[in-house]
Structure formats: structure tokens, C-alpha cells
C-alpha positions in Angstrom: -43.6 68.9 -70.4 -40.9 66.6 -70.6 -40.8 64.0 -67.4 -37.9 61.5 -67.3 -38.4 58.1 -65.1 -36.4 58.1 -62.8 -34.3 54.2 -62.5 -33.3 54.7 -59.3 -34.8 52.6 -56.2 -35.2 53.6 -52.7 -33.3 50.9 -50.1 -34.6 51.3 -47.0 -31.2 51.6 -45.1 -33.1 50.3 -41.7 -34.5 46.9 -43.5 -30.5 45.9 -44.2 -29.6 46.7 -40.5 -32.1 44.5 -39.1 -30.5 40.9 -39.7 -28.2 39.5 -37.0 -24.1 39.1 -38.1 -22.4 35.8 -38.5 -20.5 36.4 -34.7 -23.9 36.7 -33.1 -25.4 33.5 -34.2 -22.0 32.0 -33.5 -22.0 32.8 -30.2 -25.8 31.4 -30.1 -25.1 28.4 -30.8 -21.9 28.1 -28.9 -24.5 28.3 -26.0 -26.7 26.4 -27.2 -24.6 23.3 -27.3 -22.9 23.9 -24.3 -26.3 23.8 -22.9 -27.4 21.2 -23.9 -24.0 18.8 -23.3 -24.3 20.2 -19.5 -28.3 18.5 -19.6 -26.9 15.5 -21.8 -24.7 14.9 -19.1 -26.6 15.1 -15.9 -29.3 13.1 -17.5 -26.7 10.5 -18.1 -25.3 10.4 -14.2 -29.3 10.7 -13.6 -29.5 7.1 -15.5 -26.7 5.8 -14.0 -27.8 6.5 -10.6 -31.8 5.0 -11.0 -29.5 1.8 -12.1 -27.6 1.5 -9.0 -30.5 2.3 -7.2 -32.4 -0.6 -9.0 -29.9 -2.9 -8.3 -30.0 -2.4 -4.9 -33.6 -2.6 -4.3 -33.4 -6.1 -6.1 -30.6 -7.1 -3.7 -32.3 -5.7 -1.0 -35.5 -8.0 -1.9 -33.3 -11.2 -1.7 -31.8 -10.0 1.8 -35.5 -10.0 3.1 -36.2 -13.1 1.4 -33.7 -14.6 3.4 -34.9 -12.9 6.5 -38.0 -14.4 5.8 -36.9 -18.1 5.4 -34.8 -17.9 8.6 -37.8 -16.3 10.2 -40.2 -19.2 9.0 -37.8 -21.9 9.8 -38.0 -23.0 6.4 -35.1 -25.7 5.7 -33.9 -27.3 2.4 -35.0 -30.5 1.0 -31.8 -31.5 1.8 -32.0 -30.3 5.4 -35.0 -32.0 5.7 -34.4 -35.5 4.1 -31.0 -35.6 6.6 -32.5 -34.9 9.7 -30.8 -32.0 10.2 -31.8 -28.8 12.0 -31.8 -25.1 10.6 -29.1 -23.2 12.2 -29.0 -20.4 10.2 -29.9 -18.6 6.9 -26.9 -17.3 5.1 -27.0 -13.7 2.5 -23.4 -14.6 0.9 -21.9 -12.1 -1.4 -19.9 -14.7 -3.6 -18.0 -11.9 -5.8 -18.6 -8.5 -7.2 -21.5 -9.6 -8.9 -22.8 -12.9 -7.8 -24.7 -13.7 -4.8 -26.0 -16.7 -2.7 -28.7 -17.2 -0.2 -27.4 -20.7 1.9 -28.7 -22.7 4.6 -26.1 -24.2 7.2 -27.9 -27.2 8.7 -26.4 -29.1 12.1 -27.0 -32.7 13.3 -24.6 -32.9 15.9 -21.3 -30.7 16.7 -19.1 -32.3 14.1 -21.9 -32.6 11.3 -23.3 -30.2 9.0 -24.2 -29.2 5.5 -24.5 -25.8 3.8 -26.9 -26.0 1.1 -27.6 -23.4 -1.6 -30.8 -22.4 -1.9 -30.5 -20.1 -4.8 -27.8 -18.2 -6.4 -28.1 -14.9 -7.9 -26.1 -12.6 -10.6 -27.0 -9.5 -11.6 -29.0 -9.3 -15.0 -26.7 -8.9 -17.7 -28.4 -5.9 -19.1 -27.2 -4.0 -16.0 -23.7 -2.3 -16.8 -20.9 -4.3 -15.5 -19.5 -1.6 -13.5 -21.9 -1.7 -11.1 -20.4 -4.2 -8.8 -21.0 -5.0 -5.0 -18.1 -3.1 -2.6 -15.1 -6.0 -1.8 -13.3 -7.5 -1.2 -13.8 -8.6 1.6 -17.1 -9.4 0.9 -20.1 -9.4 3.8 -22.0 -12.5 4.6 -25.5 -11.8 6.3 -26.3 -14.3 8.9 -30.0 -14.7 9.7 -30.8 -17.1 13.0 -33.9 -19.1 12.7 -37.6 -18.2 14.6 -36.8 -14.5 14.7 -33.6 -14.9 16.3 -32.5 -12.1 14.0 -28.6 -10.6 13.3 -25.6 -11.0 15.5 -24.6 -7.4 15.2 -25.5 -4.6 12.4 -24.1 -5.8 9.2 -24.3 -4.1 5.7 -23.8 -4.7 1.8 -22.5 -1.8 -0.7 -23.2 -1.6 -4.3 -21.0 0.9 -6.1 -20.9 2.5 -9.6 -17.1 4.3 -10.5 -18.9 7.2 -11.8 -21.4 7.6 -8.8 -19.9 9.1 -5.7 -22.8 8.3 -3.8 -23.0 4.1 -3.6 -25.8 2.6 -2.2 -25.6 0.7 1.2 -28.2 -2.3 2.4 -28.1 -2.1 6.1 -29.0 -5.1 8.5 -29.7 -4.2 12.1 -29.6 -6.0 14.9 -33.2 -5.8 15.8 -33.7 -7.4 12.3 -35.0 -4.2 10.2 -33.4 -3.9 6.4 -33.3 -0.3 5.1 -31.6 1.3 2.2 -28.7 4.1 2.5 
């Protein structure tokens, strides 16, 4: 008996057919990206927005702060070593990113002084596009013992890539909320 070997393999044909083609993963990570720039994205308005949002809470802290100094009486040094009386404690919005927080102090009808208590800018680490809404720019006038707000005043901040700004609101009844 004469057997030859046989040199021949066997490919399973079903093994080759298995793999996925070039076009397929292509299109997988076509998707893929475009998945992920559509998260990148949001995420970065997302930021952008808790920014804005921060800035306004901080602003909205100094609004109250002056709230709380007209409500107190509290008069500057200056004030004080003048003999002049509080008349009112002043939220000014000096430009788009630069604040003050005045007192205007009377002696008499012709005399009076205005006083800065402190002046505020926004932290340089904030992005410079996030910038109160002005010109014109608001001034929030707080009367002295509770006398509260002539009428209801309010203070935007705004971001150009944020549709939805953020507005401090000042009623008349004295109450400071956030829109």
C-alpha cells in the first residue's frame, strides 16, 4: 500500500468571512467622533454657562451687601468724621466689568459727598467676554433703615455665546433674586 500525503490545507471559508471591511469601521468611527464633538461641545456651553452663573451669584452677594449697609445705617469714615448723614447706599455698575458700592452722604441741601466704599472687577480668571449688559449701565439705590428701592431695578450679566444671560433683580419691597 502506497499512501501519498496529501500538502493540501483545509481553510475554513467561514473563519475569513468573519472580520469586518475597511468601510465598516470607517463609518464607526465617523460616528464615533461625531459623537463625541456633539458631547465636547455641550460640555463646553455647559462650562460656559456655570461661569456666568458664578459671576452672577458673586455680584449678587455685593448687591446684598449693599442692602445690608443701607439697611444698618452704616456710614463711611468719611461720612462720619464730616458730620454728614447717610442718604443712601449706592450698587454702581461703573463699566462692563467693574463695579462700585458708594455712599452719598448730605449735610445740608447744597453739601454732600459720595464716597467709595469698595470697588470691584471681575477676577481675571473669568473669560473677558462675560461682561455686565450696557450701556447704559444700572445704578441700584438702597435708602437707609429699610427704606428699601425706589422702583424694581435690575443688573444683566451676559456671555455672546450664552443666549440665556443672567439677570439680578431688585424689587421694591427690597428682595434680591436671580433670573
Amino acid at each position: 500500500m502506497n499512501k501519498k500525503k496529501s500538502s493540501e490545507k483545509i481553510v475554513d471559508t467561514n473563519f475569513l468571512l468573519s472580520g469586518f471591511t475597511l468601510i465598516e469601521l470607517l463609518i464607526v468611527v465617523a460616528i464615533m467622533t461625531s459623537v463625541f464633538f456633539v458631547g465636547l461641545v455641550s460640555y463646553q456651553k455647559y462650562q460656559k454657562q456655570k461661569v456666568l452663573e458664578d459671576v452672577a451669584m458673586k455680584v449678587m452677594g455685593h448687591v446684598r451687601l449693599a442692602q445690608q449697609l443701607s439697611m444698618s445705617g452704616t456710614k463711611p469714615d468719611e461720612c462720619i468724621d464730616n458730620d454728614y448723614s447717610l442718604v443712601s447706599i449706592e450698587f454702581v455698575v461703573v463699566n462692563e466689568r467693574n463695579y462700585d458700592i458708594r455712599a452719598r452722604c448730605q449735610k445740608n441741601v447744597s453739601s454732600y459727598v459720595v464716597p467709595t466704599i469698595n470697588t470691584y472687577s471681575f477676577p481675571p480668571d473669568y473669560p473677558s467676554e462675560v461682561v455686565f449688559d450696557g450701556p447704559p449701565f444700572p445704578i441700584i439705590v438702597f435708602y437707609p433703615m429699610g427704606k428699601g428701592v425706589e422702583s424694581d431695578v435690575s443688573v444683566t450679566l451676559k456671555h455672546p455665546e450664552i443666549s440665556d444671560p443672567k439677570t439680578i433683580n431688585v424689587s421694591t419691597g427690597g428682595k434680591i433674586y436671580l433670573d
